[in-house]
C-alpha positions as CSV (number, residue, x, y, z in Angstrom):
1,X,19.0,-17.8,4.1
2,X,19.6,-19.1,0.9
3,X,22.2,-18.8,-1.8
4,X,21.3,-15.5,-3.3
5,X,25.2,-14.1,-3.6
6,X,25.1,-13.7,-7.6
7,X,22.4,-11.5,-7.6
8,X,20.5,-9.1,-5.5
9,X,16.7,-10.4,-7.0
10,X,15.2,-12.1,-3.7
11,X,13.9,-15.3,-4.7
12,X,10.2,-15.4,-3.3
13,X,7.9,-18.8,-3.5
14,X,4.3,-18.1,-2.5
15,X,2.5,-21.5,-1.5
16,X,-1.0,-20.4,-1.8
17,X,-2.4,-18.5,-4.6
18,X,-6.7,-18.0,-4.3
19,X,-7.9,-14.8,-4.1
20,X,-5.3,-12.7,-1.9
21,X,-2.5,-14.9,-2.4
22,X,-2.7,-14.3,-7.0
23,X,-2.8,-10.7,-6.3
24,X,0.2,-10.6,-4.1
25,X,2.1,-13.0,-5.9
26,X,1.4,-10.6,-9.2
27,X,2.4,-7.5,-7.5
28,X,5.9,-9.4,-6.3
29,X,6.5,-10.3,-9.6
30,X,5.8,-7.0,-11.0
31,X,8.7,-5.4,-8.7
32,X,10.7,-7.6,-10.5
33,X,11.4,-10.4,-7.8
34,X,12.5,-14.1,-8.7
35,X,9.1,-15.6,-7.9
36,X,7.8,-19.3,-8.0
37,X,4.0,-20.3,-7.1
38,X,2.1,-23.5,-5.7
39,X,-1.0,-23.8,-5.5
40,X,-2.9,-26.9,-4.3
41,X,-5.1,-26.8,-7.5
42,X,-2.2,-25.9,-9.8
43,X,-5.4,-24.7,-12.7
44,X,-6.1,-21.8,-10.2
45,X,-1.9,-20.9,-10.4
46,X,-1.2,-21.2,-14.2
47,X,-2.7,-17.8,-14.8
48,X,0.3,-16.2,-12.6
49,X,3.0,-17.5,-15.5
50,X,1.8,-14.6,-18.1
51,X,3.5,-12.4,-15.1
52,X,6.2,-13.9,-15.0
53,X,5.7,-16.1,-12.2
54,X,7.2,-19.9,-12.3
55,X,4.4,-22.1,-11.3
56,X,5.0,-25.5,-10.1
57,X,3.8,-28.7,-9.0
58,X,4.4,-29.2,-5.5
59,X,5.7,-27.3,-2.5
60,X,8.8,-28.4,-2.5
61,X,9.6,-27.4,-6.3
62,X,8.6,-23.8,-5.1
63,X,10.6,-23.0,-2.4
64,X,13.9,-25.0,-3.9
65,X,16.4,-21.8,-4.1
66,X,13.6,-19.7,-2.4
67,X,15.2,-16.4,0.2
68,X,11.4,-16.3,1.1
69,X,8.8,-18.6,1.7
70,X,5.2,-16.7,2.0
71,X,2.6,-18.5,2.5
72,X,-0.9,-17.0,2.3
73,X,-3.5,-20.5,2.9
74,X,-7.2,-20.9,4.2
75,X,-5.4,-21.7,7.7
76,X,-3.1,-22.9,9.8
77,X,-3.4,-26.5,9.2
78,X,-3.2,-25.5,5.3
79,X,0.3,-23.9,5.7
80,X,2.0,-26.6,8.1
81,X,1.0,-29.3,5.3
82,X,2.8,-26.7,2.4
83,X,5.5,-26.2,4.3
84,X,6.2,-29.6,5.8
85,X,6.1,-31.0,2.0
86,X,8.7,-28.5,1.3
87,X,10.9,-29.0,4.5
88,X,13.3,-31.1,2.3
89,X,14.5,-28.5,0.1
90,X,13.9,-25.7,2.5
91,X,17.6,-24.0,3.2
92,X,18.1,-23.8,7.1
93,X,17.8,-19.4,7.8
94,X,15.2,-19.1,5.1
95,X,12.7,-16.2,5.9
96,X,8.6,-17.8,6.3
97,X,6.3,-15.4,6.1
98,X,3.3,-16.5,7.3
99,X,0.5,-14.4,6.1
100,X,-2.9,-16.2,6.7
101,X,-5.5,-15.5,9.4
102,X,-4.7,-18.3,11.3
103,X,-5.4,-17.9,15.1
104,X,-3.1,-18.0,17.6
105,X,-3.8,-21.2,18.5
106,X,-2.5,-22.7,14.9
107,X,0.5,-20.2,14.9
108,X,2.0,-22.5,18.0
109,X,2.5,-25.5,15.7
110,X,3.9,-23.7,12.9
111,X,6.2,-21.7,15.3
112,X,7.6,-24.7,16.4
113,X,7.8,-26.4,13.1
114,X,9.8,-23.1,11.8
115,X,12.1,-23.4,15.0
116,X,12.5,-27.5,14.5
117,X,13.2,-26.7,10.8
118,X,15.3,-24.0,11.4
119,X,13.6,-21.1,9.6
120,X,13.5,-17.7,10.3
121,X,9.5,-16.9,11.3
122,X,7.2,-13.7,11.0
123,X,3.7,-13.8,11.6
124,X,2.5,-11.4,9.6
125,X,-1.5,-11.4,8.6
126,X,-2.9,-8.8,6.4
127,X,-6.1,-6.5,6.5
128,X,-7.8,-6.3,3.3
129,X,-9.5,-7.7,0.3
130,X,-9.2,-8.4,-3.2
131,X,-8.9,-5.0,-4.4
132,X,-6.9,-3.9,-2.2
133,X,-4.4,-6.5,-2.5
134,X,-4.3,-6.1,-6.7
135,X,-3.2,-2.7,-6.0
136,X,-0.6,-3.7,-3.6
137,X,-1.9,-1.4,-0.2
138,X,-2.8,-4.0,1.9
139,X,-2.1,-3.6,5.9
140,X,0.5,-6.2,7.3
141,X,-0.2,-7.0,11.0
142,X,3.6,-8.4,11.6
143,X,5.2,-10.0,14.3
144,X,8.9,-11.4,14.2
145,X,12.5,-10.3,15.7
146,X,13.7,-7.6,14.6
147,X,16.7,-8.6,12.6
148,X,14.1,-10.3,10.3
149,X,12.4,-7.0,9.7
150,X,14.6,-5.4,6.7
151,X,14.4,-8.7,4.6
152,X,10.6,-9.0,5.6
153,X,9.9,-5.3,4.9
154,X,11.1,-6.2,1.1
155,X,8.2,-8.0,0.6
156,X,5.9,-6.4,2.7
157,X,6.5,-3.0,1.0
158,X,5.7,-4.7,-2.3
159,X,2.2,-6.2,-1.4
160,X,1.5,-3.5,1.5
161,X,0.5,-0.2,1.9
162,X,1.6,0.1,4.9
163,X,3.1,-2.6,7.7
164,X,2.1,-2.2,11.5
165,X,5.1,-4.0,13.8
166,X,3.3,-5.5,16.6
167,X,5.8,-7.3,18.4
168,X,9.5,-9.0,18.4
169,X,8.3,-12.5,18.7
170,X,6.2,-14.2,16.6
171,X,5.6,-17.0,19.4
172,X,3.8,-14.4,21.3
173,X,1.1,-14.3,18.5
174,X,0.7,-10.5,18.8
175,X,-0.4,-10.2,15.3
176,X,-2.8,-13.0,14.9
177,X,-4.4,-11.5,17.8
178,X,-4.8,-8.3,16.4
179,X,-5.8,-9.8,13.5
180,X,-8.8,-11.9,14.9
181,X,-10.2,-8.5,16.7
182,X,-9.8,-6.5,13.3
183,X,-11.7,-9.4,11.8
184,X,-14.8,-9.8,14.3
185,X,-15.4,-5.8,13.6
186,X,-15.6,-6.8,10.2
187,X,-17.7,-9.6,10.1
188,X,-19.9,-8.1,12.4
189,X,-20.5,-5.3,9.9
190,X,-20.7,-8.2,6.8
191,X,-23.3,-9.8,9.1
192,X,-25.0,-7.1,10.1
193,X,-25.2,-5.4,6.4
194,X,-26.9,-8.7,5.3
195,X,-29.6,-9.0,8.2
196,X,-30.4,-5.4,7.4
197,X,-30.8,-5.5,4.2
198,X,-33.0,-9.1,4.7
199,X,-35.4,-7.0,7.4
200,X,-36.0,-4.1,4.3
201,X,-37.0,-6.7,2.1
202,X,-39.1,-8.3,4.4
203,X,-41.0,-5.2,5.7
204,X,-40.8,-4.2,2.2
205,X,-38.6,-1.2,2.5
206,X,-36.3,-0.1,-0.7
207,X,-32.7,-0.9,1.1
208,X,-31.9,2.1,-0.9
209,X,-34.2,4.2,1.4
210,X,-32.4,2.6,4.3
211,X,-28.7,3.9,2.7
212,X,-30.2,7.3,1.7
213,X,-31.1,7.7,5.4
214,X,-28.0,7.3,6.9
215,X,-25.9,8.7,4.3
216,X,-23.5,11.4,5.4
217,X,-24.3,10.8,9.2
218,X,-22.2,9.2,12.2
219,X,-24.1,5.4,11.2
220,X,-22.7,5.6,7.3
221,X,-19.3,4.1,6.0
222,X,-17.9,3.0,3.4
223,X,-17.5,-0.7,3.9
224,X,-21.4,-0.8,4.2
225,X,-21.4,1.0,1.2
226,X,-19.3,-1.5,-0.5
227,X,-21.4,-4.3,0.5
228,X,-24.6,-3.3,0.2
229,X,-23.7,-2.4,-3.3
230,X,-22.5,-5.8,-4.3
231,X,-25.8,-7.4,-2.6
232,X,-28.0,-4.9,-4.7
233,X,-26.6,-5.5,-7.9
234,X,-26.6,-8.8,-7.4
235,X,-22.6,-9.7,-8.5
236,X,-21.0,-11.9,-5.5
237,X,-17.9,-12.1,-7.0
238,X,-16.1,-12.7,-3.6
239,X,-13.3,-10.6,-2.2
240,X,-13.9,-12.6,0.7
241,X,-15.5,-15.5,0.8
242,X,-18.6,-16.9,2.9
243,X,-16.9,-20.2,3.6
244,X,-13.6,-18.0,4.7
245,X,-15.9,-15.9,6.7
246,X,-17.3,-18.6,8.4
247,X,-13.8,-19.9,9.3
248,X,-12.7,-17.0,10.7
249,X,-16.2,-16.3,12.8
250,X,-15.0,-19.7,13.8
251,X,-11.6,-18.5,14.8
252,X,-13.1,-15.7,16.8
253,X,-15.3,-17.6,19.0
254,X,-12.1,-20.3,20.0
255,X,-10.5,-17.4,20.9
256,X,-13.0,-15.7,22.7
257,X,-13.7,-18.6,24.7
258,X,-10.1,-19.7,25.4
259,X,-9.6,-15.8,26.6
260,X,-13.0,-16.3,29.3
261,X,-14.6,-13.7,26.7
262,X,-18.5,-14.5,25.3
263,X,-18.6,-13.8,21.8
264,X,-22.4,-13.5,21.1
265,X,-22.3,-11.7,18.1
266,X,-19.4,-13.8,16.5
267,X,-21.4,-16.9,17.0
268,X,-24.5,-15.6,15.8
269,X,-22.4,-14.4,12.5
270,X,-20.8,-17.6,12.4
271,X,-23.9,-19.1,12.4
272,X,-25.5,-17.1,9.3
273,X,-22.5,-17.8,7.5
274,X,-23.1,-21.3,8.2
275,X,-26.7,-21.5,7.0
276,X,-25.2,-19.1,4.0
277,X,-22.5,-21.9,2.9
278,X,-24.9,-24.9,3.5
279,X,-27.5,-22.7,1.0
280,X,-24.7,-23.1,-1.7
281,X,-23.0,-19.6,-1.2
282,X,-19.4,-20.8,0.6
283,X,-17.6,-19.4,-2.7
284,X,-19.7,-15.9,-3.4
285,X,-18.9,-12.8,-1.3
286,X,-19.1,-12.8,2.6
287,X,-22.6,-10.3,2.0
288,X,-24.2,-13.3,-0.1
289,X,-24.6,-14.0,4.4
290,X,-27.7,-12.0,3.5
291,X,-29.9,-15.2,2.3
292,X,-29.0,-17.1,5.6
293,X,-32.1,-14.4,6.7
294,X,-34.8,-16.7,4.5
295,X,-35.4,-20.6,4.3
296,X,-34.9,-20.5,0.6
C-alpha cells in the first residue's frame, strides 16, 4: 500500500471517467477522499476539478501516491493499457479495483498483471446506470481475499448502495460472471423494449396503449418503464450506451459459448445493437436499439 501514514484521507486515482466512472469519481471526492482522475480524453475529465478532483495527464501522474487504483474503462483491454502505463509509479501492495464489465476471460490477464506487479486485486463490477451512480447506490458484484475487503469496502461504501461479496479470489472471476448474467437479463429487456415498441409503430398501435395494458400486472416493471419513456420522448441521453451494449452482448455470447451454452437471444441483441451503432446511435441510450427494427 502506499505511504498514507500522515494522514488518514485514502488517496484514490480513478483511470477512467465517462459516464459511470465521473459520477463515481464525484461521489469519492465528495466524502472528502484525496482523489486524482485520467481520462484518455482528458476534455471529458476537466469537469471533475470544480469537485475537487486533481485531473491529470496520463496514468501514471494519477496513481503516483495513490492507496487505490480504481479503474472503471470500456473493457478489459482498456484497463491493462491504464494500468500498465502507470506500473512505474504504482507502489507494490496498492489496492486495484477493477470495476468494469469485463468478462472473465479479460480478468485472467489483468489478474496476472496485478500478481506480476504486485498489487493487491478485487474484481469488483457494478450494476447500475447513470443515475444511480450520481447518487452513489450502485450494486458492487466484488470478488477479492478477504483481508482486502475493509480497505475496498471504503470505497465501495462511497459509490455503492450496497456491495454483494461473491468470492475470496478474484482469479476465480466469480463476479464478472455474475456480472455477465445480470447483464444479458438486462439487455434482453433493452432489446426487447425496443422491438416492442418498433412492432406498435409498425402495426400502428400507440406504444402508450401497449404500457397502459400491462400496467400494474405480473408483465410491468420499472426498467421498461424507464426505457420506453426515454424512447417516447425522444431524449437518448445515454445512461448506457448502444456501443457499450453491444460490447457487452458481445461479452455474453463468448461466454456462453466457451461455457457449451447457446445464447440465441444475446446474439440476436447483439445483433440489433450492431445495426443500431452502424445507424449512427453507438453514443445515445442502449433503447435508441429500437431503430435497428427499420432500414432507415
Amino acid at each position: 500500500m502506499a505511504d498514507n501514514t500522515t494522514s488518514d484521507t485514502l488517496a484514490v486515482a480513478v483511470l477512467g471517467t465517462g459516464i459511470m466512472g465521473a459520477a463515481m469519481t464525484r461521489n469519492l471526492a465528495r466524502a472528502g477522499l484525496d482523489v486524482r482522475a485520467w481520462n484518455r480524453t482528458r476534455a471529458k475529465a476537466e469537469p471533475l476539478a470544480a469537485d475537487g478532483v486533481r485531473v491529470t495527464d496520463t496514468p501514471g501522474e494519477a496513481v503516483d501516491g495513490a492507496d487505490v487504483v480504481l479503474t472503471m474503462l470500456l473493457d478489459g483491454p482498456a484497463a491493462l493499457d491504464a494500468v500498465r502505463q502507470a506500473a512505474p509509479r504504482l507502489a507494490p501492495g496498492t489496492l486495484w479495483l477493477q470495476m468494469s464489465t469485463v468478462g472473465p476471460a479479460a480478468l485472467e490477464p489483468l489478474v496476472r498483471f496485478a500478481a506480476e506487479q504486485d498489487l493487491r486485486f478485487v474484481d469488483a463490477p457494478v450494476l447500475g446506470t447513470k443515475a444511480p451512480a450520481e447518487k452513489g447506490q450502485l450494486i458492487v458484484l466484488a470478488a477479492g481475499a478477504p483481508e482486502l475487503r475493509e480497505r475496498a469496502d471504503r470505497v465501495f461504501d462511497i459509490v455503492g448502495g450496497r456491495t454483494q461479496w461473491v468470492g475470496d479470489d478474484a482469479a476465480g472471476a466469480a463476479a464478472s460472471r455474475l456480472k455477465l448474467v445480470v447483464n444479458s437479463w438486462v439487455l434482453t429487456i433493452i432489446g426487447g423494449t425496443g422491438e416492442t415498441l418498433a412492432l406498435a409503430k409498425g402495426l400502428g398501435v400507440d406504444p402508450r396503449e401497449f404500457l397502459d395494458a400491462i400496467a400494474g400486472g405480473s408483465l410491468d416493471m420499472p426498467y421498461l418503464r424507464m426505457k420506453s419513456d426515454l424512447l417516447l420522448s425522444g431524449d437518448l441521453a445515454p445512461s448506457f450506451t448502444v456501443s457499450a451494449a453491444r460490447k457487452d452482448a458481445r461479452l455474453i455470447g463468448e461466454a456462453g459459448r466457451s461455457s457449451g451454452v447457446r445464447m440465441d437471444l444475446a446474439a440476436a441483441t447483439a445483433e440489433r445493437f450492431r445495426r443500431a451503432e452502424a445507424q449512427g446511435h453507438g453514443d445515445e441510450d442502449g433503447v435508441a436499439a429500437y431503430f435497428a427494427s427499420f432500414d432507415d
